[in-house]
C-alpha positions in Angstrom: 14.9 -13.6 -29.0 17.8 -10.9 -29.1 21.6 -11.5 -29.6 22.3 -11.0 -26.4 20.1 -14.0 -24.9 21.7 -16.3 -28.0 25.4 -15.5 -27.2 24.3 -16.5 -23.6 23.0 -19.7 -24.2 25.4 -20.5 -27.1 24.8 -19.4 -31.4 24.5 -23.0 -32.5 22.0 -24.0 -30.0 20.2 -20.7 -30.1 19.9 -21.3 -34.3 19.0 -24.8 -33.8 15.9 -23.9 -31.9 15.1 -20.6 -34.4 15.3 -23.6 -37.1 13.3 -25.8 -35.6 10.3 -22.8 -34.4 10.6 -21.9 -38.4 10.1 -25.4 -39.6 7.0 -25.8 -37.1 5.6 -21.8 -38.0 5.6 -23.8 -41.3 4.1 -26.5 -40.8 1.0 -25.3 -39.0 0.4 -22.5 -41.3 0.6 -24.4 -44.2 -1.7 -27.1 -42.6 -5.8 -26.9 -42.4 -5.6 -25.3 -39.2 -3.0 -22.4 -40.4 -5.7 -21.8 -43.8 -9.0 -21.8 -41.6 -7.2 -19.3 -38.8 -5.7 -17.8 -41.5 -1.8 -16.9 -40.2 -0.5 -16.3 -43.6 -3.3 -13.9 -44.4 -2.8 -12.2 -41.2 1.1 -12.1 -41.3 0.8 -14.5 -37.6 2.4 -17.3 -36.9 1.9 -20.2 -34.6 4.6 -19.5 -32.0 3.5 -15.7 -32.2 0.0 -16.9 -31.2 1.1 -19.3 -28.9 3.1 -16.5 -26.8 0.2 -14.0 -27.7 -2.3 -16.8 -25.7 0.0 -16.6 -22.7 0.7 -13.2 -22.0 -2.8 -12.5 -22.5 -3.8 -15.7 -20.0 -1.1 -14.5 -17.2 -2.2 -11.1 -17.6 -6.0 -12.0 -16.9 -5.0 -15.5 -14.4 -6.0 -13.1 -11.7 -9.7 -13.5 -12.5 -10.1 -16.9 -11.6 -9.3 -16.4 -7.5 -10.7 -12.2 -8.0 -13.9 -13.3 -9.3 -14.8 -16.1 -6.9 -13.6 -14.0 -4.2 -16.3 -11.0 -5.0 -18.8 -13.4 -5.5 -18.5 -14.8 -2.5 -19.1 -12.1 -0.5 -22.7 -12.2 -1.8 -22.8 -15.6 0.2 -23.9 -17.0 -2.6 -26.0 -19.9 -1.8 -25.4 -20.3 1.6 -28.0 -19.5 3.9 -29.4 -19.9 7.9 -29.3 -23.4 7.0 -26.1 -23.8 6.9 -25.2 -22.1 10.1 -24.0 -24.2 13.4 -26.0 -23.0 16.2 -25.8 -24.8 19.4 -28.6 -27.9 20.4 -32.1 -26.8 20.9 -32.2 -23.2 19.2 -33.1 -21.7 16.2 -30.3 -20.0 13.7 -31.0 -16.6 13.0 -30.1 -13.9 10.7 -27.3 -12.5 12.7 -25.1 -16.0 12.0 -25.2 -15.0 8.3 -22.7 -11.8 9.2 -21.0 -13.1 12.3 -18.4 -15.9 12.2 -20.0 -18.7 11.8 -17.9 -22.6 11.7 -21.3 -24.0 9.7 -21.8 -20.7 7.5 -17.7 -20.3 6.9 -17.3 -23.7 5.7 -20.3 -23.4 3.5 -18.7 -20.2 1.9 -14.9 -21.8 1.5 -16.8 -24.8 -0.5 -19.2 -22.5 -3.0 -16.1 -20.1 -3.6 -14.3 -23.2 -4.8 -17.0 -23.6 -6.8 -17.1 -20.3 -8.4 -13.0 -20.8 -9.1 -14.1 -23.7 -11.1 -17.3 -21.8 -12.6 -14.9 -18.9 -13.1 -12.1 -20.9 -15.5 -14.9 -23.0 -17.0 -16.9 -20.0 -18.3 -13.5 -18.4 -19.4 -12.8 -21.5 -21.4 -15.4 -21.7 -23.1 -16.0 -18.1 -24.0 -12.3 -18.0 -25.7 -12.8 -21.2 -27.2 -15.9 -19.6 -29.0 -14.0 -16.5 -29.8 -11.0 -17.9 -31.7 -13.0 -21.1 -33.4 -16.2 -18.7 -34.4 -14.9 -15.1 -34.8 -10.8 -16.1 -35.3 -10.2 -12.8 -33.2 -7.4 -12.9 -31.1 -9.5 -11.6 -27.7 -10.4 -13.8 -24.2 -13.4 -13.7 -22.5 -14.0 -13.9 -18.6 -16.8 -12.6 -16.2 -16.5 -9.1 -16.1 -15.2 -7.0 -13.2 -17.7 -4.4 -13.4 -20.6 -6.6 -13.3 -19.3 -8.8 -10.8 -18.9 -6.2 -8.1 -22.4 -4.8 -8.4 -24.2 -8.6 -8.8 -22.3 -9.2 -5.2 -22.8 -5.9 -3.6 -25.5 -3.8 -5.1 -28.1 -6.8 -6.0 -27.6 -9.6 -3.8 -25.5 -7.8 -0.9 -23.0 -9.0 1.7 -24.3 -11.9 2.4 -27.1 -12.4 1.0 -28.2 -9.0 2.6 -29.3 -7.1 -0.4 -32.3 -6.8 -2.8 -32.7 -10.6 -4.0 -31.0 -13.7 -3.7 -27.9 -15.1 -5.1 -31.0 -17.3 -7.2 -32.9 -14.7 -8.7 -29.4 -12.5 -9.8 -28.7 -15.5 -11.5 -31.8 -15.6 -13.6 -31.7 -11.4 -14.4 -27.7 -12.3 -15.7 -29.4 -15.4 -18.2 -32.2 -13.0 -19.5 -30.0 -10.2 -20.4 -27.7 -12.9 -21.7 -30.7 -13.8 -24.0 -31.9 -9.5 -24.4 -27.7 -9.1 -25.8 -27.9 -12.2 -27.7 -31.6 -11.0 -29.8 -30.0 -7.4 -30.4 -26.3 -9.4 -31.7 -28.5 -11.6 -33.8 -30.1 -9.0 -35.2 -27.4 -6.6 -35.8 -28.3 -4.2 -33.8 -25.3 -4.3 -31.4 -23.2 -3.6 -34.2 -25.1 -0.7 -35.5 -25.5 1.0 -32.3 -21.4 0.4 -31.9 -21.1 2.1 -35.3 -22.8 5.3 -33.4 -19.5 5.7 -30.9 -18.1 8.7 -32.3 -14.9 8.3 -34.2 -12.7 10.5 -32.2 -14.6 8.8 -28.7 -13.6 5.2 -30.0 -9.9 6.3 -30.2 -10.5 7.9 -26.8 -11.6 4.2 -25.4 -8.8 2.8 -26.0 -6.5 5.3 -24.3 -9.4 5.5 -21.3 -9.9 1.6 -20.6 -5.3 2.0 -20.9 -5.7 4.1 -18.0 -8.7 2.6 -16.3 -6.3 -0.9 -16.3 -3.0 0.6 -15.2 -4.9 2.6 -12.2 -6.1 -1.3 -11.5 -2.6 -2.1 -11.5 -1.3 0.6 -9.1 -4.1 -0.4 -6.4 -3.6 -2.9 -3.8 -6.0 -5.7 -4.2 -5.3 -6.6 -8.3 -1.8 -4.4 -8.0 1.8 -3.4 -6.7 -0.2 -0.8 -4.1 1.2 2.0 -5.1 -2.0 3.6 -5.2 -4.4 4.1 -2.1 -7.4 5.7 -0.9 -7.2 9.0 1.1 -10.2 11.1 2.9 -9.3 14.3 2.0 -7.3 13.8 -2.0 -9.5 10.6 -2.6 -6.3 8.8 -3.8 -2.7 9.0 -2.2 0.7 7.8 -2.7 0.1 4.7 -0.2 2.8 1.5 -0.6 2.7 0.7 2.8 4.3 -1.6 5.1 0.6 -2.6 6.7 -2.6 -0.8 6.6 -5.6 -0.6 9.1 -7.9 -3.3 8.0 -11.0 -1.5 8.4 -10.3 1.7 7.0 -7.3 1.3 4.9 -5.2 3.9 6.2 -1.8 3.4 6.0 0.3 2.6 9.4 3.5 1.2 8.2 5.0 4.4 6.5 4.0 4.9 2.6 6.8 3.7 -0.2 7.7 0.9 2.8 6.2 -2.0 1.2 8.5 -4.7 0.2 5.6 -6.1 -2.5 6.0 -2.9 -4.3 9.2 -3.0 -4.4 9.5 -6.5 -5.5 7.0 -5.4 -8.3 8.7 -3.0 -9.8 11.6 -4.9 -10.0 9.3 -7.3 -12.4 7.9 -4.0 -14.3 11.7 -3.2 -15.1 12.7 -6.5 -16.3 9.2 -5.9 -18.4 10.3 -2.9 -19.9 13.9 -3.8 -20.3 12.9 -6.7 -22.2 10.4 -5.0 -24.5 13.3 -2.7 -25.2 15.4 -5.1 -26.0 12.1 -6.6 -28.3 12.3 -10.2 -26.4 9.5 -11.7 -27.3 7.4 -12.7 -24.0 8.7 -10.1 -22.2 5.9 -9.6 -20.0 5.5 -13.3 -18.9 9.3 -12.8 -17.9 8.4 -10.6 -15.4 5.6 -11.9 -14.0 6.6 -14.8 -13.4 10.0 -13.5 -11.5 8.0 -11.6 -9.4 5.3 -14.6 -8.9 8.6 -17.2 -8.5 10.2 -15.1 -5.4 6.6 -14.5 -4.0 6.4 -18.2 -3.2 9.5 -18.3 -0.8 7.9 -18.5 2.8 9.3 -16.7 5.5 10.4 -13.5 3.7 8.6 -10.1 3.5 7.0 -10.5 0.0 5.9 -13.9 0.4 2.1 -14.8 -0.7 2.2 -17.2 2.0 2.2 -15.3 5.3 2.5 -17.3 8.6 -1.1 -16.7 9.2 -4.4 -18.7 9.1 -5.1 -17.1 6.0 -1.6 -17.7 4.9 -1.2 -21.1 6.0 -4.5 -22.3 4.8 -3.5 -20.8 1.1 -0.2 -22.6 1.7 -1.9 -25.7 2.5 -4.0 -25.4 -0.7 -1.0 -24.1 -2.7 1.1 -27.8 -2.1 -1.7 -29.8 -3.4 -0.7 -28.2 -7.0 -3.4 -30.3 -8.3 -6.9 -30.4 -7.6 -10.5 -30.6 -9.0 -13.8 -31.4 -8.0 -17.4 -30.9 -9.7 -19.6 -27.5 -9.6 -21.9 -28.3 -7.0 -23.5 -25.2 -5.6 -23.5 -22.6 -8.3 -24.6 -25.1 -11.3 -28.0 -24.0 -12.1 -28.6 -21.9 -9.1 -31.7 -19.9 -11.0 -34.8 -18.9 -9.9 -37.4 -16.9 -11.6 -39.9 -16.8 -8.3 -39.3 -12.7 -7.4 -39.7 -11.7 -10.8 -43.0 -9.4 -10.0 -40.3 -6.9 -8.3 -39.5 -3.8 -9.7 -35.9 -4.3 -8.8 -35.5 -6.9 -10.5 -36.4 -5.5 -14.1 -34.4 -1.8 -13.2 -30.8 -4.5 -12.4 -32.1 -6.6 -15.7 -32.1 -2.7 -17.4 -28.5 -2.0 -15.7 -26.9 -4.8 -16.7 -27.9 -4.8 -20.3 -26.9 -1.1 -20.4 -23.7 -1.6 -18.8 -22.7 -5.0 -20.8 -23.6 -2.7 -24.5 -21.3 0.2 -23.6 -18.5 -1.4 -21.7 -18.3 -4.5 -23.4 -19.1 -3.3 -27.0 -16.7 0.1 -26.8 -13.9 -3.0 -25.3 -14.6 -4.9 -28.3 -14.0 -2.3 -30.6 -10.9 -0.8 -28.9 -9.2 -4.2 -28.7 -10.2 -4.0 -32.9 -8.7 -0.7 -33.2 -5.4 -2.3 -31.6 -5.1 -4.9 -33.3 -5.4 -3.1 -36.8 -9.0 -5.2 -37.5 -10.9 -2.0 -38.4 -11.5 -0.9 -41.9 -12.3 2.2 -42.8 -16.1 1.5 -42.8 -15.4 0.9 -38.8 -16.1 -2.5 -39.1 -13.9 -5.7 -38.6 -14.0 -9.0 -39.8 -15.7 -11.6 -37.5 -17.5 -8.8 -36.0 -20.9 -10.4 -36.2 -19.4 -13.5 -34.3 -17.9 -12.0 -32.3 -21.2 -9.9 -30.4 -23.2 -13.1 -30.7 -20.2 -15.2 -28.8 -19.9 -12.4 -26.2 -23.6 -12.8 -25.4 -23.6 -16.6 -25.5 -21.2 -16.6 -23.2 -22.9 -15.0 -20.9 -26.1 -17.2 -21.0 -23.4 -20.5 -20.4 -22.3 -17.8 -17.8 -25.5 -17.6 -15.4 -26.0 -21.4 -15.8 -22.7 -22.2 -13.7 -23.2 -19.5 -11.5 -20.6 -16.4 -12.6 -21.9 -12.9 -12.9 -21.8 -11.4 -16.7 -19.4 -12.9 -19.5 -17.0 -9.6 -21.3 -14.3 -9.3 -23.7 -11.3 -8.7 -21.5 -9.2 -5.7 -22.1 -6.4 -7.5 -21.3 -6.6 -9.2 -24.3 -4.4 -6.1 -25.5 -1.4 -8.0 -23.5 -1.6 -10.7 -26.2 -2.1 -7.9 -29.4 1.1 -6.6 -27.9 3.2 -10.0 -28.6 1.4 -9.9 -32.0 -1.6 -12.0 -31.9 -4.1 -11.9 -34.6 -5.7 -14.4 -34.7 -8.4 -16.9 -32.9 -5.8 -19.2 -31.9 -4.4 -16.4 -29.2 -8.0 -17.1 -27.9 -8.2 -21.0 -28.2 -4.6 -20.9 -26.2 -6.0 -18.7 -23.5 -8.7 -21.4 -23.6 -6.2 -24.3 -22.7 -4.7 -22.4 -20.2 -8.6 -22.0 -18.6 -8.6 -25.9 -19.1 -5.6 -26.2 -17.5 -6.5 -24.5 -14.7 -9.0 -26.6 -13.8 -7.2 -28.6 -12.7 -4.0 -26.3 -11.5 -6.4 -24.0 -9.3 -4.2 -24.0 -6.4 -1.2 -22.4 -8.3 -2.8 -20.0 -10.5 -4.4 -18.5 -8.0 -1.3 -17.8 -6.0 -0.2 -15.4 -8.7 0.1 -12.6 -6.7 -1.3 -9.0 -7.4 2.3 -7.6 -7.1 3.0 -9.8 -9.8 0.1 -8.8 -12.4 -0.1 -4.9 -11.5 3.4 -4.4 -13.5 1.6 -6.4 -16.7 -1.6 -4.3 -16.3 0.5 -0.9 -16.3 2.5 -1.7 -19.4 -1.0 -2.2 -21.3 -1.7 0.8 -20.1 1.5 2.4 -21.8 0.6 0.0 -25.1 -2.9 1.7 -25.5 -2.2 4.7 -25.4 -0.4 5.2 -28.5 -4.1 5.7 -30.0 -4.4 9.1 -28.7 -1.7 10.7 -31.4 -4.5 10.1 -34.0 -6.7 12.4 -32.1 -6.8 15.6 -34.4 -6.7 17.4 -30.6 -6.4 20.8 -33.4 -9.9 20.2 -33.8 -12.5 21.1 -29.9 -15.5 19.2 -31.1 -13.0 16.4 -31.6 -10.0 17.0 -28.6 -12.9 17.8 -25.9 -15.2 14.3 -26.1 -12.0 12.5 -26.3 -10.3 14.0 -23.5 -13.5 13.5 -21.6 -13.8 10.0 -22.0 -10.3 9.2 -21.6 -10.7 11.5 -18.1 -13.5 9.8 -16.7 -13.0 6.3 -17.4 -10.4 5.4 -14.5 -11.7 8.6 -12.4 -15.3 7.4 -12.2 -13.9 3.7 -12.3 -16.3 3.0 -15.5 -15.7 2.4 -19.0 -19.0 3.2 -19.9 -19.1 6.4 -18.0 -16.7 7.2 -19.9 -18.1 6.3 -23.7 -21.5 8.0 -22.3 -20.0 11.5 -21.2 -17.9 11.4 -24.6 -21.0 10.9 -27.0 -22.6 13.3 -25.0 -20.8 15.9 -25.6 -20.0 15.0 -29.1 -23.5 15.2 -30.1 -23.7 18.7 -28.1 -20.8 20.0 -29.9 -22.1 18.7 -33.3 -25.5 20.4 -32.4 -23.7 24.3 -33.4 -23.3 23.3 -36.8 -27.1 21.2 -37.5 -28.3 24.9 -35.4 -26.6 26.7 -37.7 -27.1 25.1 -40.6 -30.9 25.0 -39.8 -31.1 28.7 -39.0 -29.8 29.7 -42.0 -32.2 27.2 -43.9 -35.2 29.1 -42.2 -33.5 32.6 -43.1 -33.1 31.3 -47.0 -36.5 30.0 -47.0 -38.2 33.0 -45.4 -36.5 35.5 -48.1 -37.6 32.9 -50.5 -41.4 33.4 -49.3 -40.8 36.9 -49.3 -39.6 37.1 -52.6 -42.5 35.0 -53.5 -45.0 37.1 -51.9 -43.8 40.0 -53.3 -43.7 38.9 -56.5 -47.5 37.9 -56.2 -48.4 41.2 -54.8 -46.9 43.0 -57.8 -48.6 40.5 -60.5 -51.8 41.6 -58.9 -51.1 45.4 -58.5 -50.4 44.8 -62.6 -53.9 43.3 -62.6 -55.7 45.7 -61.4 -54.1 48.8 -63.2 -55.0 46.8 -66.2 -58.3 46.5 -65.5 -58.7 50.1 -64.5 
């Protein structure tokens, strides 16, 4: 763990614990367990896995409160029903986007809910992952996906284009559409179709996609904000205007930043240094001082909000059943052409994003051969799918391969035991909601940047010499965190691949015609002056 740490703490207890790690890295990978996850094979070992499943975990914890919180802006199930209106009248639609006590209280229940749906469907997506495929790479309802179930489909509250219901049953049939084409091999053929030079390009474009999530406010330090002229802005402001976002407090003024980057140095020093966990370190420094009340980086605010979280935060412990969310399907507004063009969407989306993910976290981890393929592969597509059938029948928007499995490659995982540790953590946090989500999002946007910095290390085997090569690549890499898609990305970059590969096939088949019309020429000729021959004999 570094000689400096061991002189610390004292050589003889330092060894004695090095000892005993050895003796146990021994043990388990001499054990059943160690031959079927195969840690010799893979040159892993148990305590590498173990702190591999934990950086990965703390790195993506932030899902479980994010999640349920863009959910439930869609409202969810809640409804007029639920509203409180006085004795003697009728509750209209206007109580749906209007504070509400009967429609508030029905939204703080169903968002508990989807925290519970959220680290259920996480568990058991990871647990699939490491015990089927024995890849090293956690799964949890994607980001992407999430945002447009809530806002595009069903709406703010339940004002959209179909109810929370009827998303539910378009997630479970293109859960079913991705598992037929993993089944069948077909997701894996059409990954094989990603451009070389674009896959290496995906993993330095979802890098910078994730440490552009990390510089933003709401799932980062806030170094990052949104301006009307630029589009983006230096922002780290003391306090923002709520409704537009504008910063009011003075820009590099925020004391979260600050506080943040403190945690992103100790990060960096310790990676430096190669101390293993390194990025759980700082993390959890950052998380640790965030839970002091009464100073200016606290997660607890003296507010409502703040108090209420506060409230929730003591209790440490806590669980209750899926009530709402649980099997919340309907088929009934399936004649609507909506529905079939977000069924189209979302099968598109989850094949590029999640399949280009899968392969990048692959290409990081060293998994890919020089066929482009990886072992578990096959596994691995039809547990991505699966998970997201399990998915729509607690109530979460689309499962996906997290890239911040890469967090976890990083403290050398490599095998599905990262995954089944990520997978005890979800367990876990069924029953620890109230403190994992009070990680705050100055506290993962350091984590989230250094990922970034890991995956980009991919681009120096970019032959950038070559344009038909340098140009898709630097395309996708572009557009991925400046169109705030991964597939946007992987879709521009084959694109123009397959444009810049159409010079040669246009050349190649002009020059085809030009051989094969001399040939016909010659031919012709050669006819004409058998019969000119011909008839001089005859005459």
């Amino acid at each position: 763990m570094g000689g400096g740490l061991c002189g610390r703490v004292g050589n003889g207890i330092c060894k004695s614990w090095k000892k005993w790690l050895k003796g146990l890295d021994d043990k388990v990978s001499k054990s059943c367990v160690g031959k079927y996850f195969k840690l010799d094979a893979r040159k892993s070992s148990f305590t590498k896995e173990f702190r591999a499943g934990t950086a990965t975990f703390l790195t993506m914890a932030y899902i479980i409160s994010v999640n349920a919180t863009i959910l439930g802006e869609s409202g969810v199930t809640c409804s007029v029903a639920d509203c409180t209106v006085p004795a003697n009248q009728t509750a209209s639609l206007d109580c749906m986007m209007k504070p509400n006590e009967g429609y508030e209280n029905c939204l703080a229940k169903v968002k508990n809910d989807l925290v519970l749906a959220t680290a259920l469907s996480s568990m058991i997506g990871s647990f699939a992952m490491g015990i089927l495929a024995n890849l090293p790479l956690a799964l949890a309802p994607g980001m992407g996906p999430n945002a447009y179930l809530a806002y595009s489909l069903v709406g703010f509250h339940g004002s959209g284009l179909m109810s929370y219901e009827t998303a539910m049953a378009v997630v479970l049939l293109e859960g079913c559409a991705f598992l037929a084409i993993a089944v069948f091999g077909l997701r894996a053929r059409l990954a094989r179709f990603i451009p070389h030079p674009v896959r290496l390009a995906c993993a330095a474009g979802i890098g910078l996609f994730i440490a552009f999530v990390g510089l933003q406010a709401h799932q980062g330090v806030g170094l990052v904000g949104s301006d009307p002229t630029t589009l983006v802005t230096t922002a780290a402001c003391a306090s923002t205007n709520p409704v537009t976002g504008e910063c009011t407090g003075g820009k590099m003024r925020s004391p979260t930043f600050w506080l943040g980057s403190v945690g992103f140095i100790i990060t960096c020093y310790g990676l430096m240094k190669e101390i293993k966990g390194s990025m759980i370190y700082g993390i959890l420094f950052v998380t640790l001082i965030s839970w002091i009340r009464g100073t200016s980086v606290t997660f607890f605010p003296n507010t409502l909000v703040g108090d209420k979280n506060y409230e929730y935060f003591k209790k440490v412990i806590d669980f209750h059943t899926i009530k709402s969310t649980a099997g919340a399907i309907s088929f009934t507004n399936f004649n609507r052409s909506e529905v079939w063009v977000a069924l189209v969407t979302l099968l598109y989306v989850d094949v590029l994003a999640t399949t280009g993910t899968l392969y990048t976290m692959a290409e990081v981890g060293g998994f890919v051969n020089e066929e482009g393929e990886f072992e578990g592969e096959y596994l691995a597509y039809m547990v991505d799918a699966g998970s997201t059938i399990v998915g729509s029948a607690l109530g979460v928007s689309p499962i996906a391969t997290y890239i911040e499995s890469s967090a976890g490659l990083r403290e050398g995982g490599r095998t599905g035991l990262t995954a089944i540790i990520v997978g005890m953590y979800f367990a876990l946090s069924l029953f620890f909601t109230p403190l994992l989500t009070s990680v705050p999002p100055w506290a993962i946007g350091p984590s989230l940047v250094m990922v970034g910095v890991m995956m980009m290390k991919v681009v120096k085997d970019i032959d950038w010499n070559n344009i038909k090569e340098a140009v898709p690549a630097f395309v996708t890499i572009l557009l991925m965190p400046l169109t705030y898609s991964i597939s946007n990305g992987i879709i521009a970059g084959i694109g123009l691949y397959i444009v810049l590969g159409l010079y040669d096939h246009v050349v190649d088949w002009v020059g085809w015609l030009i051989k094969m019309r001399r040939m016909v020429s010659k031919e012709q000729n050669q006819v004409s002056a058998t019969v000119a021959e011909q008839n001089t004999e005859i005459v």
